[in-house]
C-alpha positions as CSV (number, residue, x, y, z in Angstrom):
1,X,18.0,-18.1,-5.8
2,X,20.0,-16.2,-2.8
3,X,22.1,-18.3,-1.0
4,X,20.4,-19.5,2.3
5,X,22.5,-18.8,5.8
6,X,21.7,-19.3,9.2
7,X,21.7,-15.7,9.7
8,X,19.2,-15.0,6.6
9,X,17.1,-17.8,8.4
10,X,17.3,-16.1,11.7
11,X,16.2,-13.3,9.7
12,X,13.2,-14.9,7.3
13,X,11.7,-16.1,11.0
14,X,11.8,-13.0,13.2
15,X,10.0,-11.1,9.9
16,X,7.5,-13.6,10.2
17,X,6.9,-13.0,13.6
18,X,6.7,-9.5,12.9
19,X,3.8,-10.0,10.5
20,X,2.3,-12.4,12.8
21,X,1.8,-9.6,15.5
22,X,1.2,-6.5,13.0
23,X,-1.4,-8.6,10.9
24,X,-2.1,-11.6,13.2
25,X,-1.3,-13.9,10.0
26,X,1.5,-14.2,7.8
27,X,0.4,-13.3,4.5
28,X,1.8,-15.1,1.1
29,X,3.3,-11.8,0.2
30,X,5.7,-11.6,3.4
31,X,6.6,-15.7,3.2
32,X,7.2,-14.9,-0.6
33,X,9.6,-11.8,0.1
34,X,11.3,-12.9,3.5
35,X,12.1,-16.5,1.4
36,X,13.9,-14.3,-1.1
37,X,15.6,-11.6,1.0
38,X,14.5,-11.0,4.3
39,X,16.0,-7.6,4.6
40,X,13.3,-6.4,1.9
41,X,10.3,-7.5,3.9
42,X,11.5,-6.2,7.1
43,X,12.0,-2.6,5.5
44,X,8.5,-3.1,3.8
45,X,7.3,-4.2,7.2
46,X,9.1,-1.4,9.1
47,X,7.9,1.2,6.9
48,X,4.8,-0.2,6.2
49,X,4.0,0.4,10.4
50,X,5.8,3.8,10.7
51,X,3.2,5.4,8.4
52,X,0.6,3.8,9.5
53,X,1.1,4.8,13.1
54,X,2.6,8.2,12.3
55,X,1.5,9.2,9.5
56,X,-1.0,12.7,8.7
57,X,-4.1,10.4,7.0
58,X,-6.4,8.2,8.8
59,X,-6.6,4.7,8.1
60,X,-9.4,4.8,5.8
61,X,-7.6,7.9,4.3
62,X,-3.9,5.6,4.2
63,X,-6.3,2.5,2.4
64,X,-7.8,4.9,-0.2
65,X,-4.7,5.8,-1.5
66,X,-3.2,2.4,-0.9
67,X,-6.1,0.8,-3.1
68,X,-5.2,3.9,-5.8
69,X,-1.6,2.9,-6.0
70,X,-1.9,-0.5,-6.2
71,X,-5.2,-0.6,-8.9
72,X,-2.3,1.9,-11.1
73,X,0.0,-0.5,-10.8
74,X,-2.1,-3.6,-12.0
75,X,-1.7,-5.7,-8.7
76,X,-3.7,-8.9,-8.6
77,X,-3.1,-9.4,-5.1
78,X,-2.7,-5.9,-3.3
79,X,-6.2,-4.8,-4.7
80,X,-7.8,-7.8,-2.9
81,X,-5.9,-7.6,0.2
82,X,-6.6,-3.6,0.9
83,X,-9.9,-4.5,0.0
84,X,-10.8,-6.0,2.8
85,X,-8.1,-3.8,4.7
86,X,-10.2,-0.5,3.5
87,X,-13.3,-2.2,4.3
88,X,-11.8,-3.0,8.2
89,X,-10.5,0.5,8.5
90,X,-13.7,1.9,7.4
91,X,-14.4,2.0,3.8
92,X,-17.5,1.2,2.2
93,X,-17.3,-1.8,-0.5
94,X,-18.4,0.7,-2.9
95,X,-15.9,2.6,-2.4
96,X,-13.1,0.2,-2.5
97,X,-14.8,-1.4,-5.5
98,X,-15.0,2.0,-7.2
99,X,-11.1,3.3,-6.4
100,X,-10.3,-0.4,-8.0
101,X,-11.9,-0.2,-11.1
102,X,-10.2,2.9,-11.8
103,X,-13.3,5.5,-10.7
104,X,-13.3,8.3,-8.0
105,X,-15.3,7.7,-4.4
106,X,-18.4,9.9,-3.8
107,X,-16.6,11.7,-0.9
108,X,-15.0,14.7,-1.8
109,X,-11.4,14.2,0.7
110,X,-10.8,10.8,-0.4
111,X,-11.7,11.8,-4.1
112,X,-8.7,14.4,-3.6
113,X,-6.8,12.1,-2.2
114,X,-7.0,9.6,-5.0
115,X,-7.2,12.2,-7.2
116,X,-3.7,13.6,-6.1
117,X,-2.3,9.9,-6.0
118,X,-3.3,9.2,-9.2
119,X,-1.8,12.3,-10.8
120,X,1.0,12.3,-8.4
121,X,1.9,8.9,-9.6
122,X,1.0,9.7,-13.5
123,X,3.6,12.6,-13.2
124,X,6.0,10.8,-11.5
125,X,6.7,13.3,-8.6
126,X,6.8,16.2,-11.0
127,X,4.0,18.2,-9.7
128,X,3.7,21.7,-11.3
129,X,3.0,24.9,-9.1
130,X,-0.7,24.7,-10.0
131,X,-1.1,20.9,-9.4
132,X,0.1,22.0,-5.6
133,X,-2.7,25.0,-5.6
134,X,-5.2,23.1,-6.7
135,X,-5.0,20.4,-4.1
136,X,-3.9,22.8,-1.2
137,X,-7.6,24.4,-2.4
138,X,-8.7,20.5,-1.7
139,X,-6.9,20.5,1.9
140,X,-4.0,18.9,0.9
141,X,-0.6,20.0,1.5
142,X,2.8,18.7,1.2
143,X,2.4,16.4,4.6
144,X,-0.8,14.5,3.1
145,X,1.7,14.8,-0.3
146,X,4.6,13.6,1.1
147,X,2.7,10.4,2.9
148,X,1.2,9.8,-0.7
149,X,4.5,9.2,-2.0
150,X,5.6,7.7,1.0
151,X,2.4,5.0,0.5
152,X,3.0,4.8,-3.3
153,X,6.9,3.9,-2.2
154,X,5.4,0.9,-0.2
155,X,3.0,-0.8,-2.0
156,X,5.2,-0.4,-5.2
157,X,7.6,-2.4,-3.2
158,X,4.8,-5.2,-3.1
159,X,3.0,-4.1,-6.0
160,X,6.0,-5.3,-8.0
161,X,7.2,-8.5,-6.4
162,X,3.7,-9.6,-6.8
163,X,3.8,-9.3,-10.6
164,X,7.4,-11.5,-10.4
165,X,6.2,-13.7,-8.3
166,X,2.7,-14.0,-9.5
167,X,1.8,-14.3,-5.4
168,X,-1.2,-16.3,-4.6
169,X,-3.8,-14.1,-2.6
170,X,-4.8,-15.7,0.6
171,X,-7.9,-17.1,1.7
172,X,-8.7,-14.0,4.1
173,X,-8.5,-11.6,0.9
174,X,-11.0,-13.9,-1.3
175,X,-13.7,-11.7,-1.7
């Protein structure tokens, strides 16, 4: 365990009060990560927001491919969470129950988009010159590319501190 100092504490409490006005709760994955090493949450907290506001996809767009990274990546608690976050930024529970269990949504752009995520994050990055055509045929280009990996970037960040810490998902993620 890290070495607690007044100015990690400092630290721990304003990235608590960031979450507090982004998500209007602190969830068990920021308490877990700022307890640790503040510095991490904030950047996932920082980056988490930049996208979000400036970022190419819509929200329901940003979820789909959130949900895609983190059912890939096994995460108990990031599946639940963006759930209920795809659901709130418009996401049928069929859909986010489908992108979970590993399936492809009925509508055809977020079917690209997880699609693309999927192979995106299969291939590590490597995408071939046809992989590129075939989803610039779909409407996606290198900006809805590049905030795919930006997004996989993210909630791998989360993804994987939940599988250390084995986070408990919080009561407004129970489904």
């Amino acid at each position: 365990m890290a070495t607690t100092t007044v100015e990690q504490t400092d630290h721990e409490q304003q990235v608590h009060e960031k979450a507090e006005q982004a998500l209007g709760f602190v969830p068990n994955l920021i308490t877990e990560i700022a307890g640790e090493n503040p510095a991490v949450a904030d950047a996932y907290l920082t980056s988490q927001g930049l996208v979000e506001e400036g970022g190419v996809l819509s929200p329901a767009e940003q979820q789909a491919v959130i949900l895609a990274v983190s059912s890939y990546n096994d995460c108990h608690y990031c599946t639940k969470a963006h759930a209920v976050a795809g659901q709130q930024a418009g996401l049928d529970a069929e859909t986010t129950a489908t992108i979970n269990e590993g399936g492809l949504p009925s509508d055809d752009r977020l079917k690209s988009l997880v699609r693309a995520t999927r192979r995106i994050l299969g291939k590590r990055g490597w995408l071939s010159d046809v992989d590129e055509a075939e989803f610039a045929d779909l409407g996606l280009e290198r900006p809805e590319l590049y905030e795919i990996v930006a997004l996989a970037g993210i909630k791998t960040i989360s993804n994987y501190v939940n599988h250390i810490a084995d986070t408990e998902v919080d009561e407004p993620f129970q489904g």
